[in-house]
C-alpha positions in Angstrom: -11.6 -55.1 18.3 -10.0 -58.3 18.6 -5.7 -58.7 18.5 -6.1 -60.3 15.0 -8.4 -57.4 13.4 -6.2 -55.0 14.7 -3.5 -56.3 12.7 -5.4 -57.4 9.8 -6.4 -53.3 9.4 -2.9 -52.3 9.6 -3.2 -51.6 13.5 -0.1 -51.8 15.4 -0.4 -50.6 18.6 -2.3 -52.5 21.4 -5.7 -51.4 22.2 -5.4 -52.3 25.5 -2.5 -50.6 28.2 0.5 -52.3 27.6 3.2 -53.4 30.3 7.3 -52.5 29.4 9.7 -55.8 29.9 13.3 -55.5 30.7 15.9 -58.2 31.5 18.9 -56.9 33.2 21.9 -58.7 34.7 22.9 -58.9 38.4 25.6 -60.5 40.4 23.4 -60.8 43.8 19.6 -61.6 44.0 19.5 -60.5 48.1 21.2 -57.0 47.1 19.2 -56.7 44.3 16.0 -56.8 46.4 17.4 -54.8 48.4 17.5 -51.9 45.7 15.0 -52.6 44.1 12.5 -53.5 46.7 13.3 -51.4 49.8 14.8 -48.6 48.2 12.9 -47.7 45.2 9.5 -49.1 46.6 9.4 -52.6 43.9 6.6 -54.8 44.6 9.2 -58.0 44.6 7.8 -60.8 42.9 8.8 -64.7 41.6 11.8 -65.7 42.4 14.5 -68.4 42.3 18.1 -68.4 42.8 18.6 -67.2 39.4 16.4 -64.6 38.4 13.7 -62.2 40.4 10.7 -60.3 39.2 9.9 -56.6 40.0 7.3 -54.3 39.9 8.6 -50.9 38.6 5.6 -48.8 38.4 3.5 -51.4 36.6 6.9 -52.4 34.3 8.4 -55.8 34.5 11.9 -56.0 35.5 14.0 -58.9 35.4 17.0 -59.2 36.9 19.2 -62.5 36.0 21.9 -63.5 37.9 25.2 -63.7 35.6 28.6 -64.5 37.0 30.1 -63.1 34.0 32.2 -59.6 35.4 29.8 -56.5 35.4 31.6 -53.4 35.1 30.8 -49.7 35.3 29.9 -48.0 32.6 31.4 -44.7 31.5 28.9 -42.0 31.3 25.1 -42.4 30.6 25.1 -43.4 27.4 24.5 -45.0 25.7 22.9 -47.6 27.7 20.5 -46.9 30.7 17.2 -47.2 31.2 14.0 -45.8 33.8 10.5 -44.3 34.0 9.3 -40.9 32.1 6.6 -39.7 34.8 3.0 -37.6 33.6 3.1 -36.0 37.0 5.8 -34.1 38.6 4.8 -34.8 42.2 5.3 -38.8 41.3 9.0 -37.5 39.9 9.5 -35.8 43.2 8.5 -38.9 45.4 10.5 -41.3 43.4 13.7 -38.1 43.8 12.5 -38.2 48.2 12.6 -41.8 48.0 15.6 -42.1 46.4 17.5 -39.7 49.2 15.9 -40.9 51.6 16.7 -44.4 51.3 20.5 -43.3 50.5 21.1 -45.1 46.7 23.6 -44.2 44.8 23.0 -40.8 42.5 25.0 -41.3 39.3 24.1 -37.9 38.3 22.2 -35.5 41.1 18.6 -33.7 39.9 19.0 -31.1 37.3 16.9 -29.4 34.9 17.6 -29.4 30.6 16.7 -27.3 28.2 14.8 -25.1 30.0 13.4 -22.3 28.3 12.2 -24.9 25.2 9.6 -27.4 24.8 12.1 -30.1 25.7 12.5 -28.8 29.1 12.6 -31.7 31.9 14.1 -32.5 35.0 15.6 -35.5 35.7 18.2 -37.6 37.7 20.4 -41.0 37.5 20.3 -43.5 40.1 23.3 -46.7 39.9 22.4 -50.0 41.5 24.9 -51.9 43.2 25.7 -54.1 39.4 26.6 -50.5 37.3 22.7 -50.4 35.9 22.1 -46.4 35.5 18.0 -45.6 35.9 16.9 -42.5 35.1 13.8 -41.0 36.2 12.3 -37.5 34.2 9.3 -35.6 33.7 9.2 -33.2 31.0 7.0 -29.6 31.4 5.5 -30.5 27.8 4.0 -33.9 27.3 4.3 -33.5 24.1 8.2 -33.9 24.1 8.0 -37.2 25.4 8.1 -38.4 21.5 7.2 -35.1 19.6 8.7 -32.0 18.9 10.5 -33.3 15.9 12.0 -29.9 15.0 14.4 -30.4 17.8 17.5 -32.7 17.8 18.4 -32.3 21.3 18.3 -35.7 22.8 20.2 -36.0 26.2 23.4 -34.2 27.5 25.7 -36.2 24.9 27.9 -34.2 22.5 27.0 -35.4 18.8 
C-alpha cells in the first residue's frame, strides 16, 4: 500500500516503522556530546557548530545551540521528554548506564502505581542545559496508551 492510498482510505498511521524527531536547545555542542554520546550511549551524528544529530534508540534528537538563557525547570512537568521501553532489561541498562557514567538523576528510580495496570518504573535524568529525560517501562503494555478507565497520568497533583 502506497503513502497516498493509505490516505486516500482514511489511513493515518504509517505502514512502515516510524522514527520520533525532537529539537531541543543547548548552550554547548562539546558538552552536549558528551551526554549524550558518552553517557547515554548516542550514536553522534551530523554536526556543525550550531546544531548536532543523535541517535537515541533509533529517535532523532536535535540539539540547537541557542544563546538565549536556559534555565531549570521546576518539577517534571510539564515539559520533558524520553523513551517508554518493551523490555525491562533495556530499562535496566539504560538505569546501569546512567549510574555508571555519573549523570545527573533529577528524580532517582522508583515504582508508580503499583498494584494497578498502570504500574511502571521509571527515573529522570537532567542534561547539563535543564532538559529532564525520562526513561519507563510499564508491567502492562497495554498502559502505554490504554487503560482509559484510569486518569492517573504522572505524579502531578490535578
Amino acid at each position: 500500500m502506497t503513502l497516498v492510498e493509505a490516505f486516500a482510505g482514511g489511513i493515518v498511521w504509517a505502514m512502515q516503522p516510524t522514527l520520533f524527531h525532537l529539537a531541543f536547545p543547548v548552550s554547548d555542542i562539546a558538552q552536549t556530546k558528551e551526554f549524550y554520546g558518552t553517557g547515554l550511549g548516542c550514536e553522534v551524528g551530523r554536526e556543525n557548530a550550531n546544531s548536532v544529530i543523535l541517535n537515541l534508540y533509533g529517535h532523532q534528537l536535535v540539539a540547537h545551540l541557542t544563546h538565549e538563557p536556559l534555565m531549570p525547570q521546576r518539577g517534571v512537568y510539564p515539559r520533558h521528554f524520553g523513551l517508554v521501553f518493551s523490555a525491562i532489561e533495556d530499562w535496566e541498562g539504560v538505569l546501569e548506564r546512567s549510574q555508571r557514567q555519573g549523570l545527573k538523576f533529577y528524580q532517582q528510580p522508583k515504582q508508580r502505581f503499583v498494584g494497578s495496570p498502570l504500574e511502571h518504573c521509571t527515573f529522570f535524568l537532567e542534561d547539563p542545559f535543564y532538559n529532564l529525560l525520562e526513561f519507563k517501562f510499564y508491567r502492562y503494555s497495554s498502559a502505554v496508551f490504554g487503560e482509559v478507565g484510569f486518569s492517573q497520568i504522572g505524579d502531578r497533583v490535578s
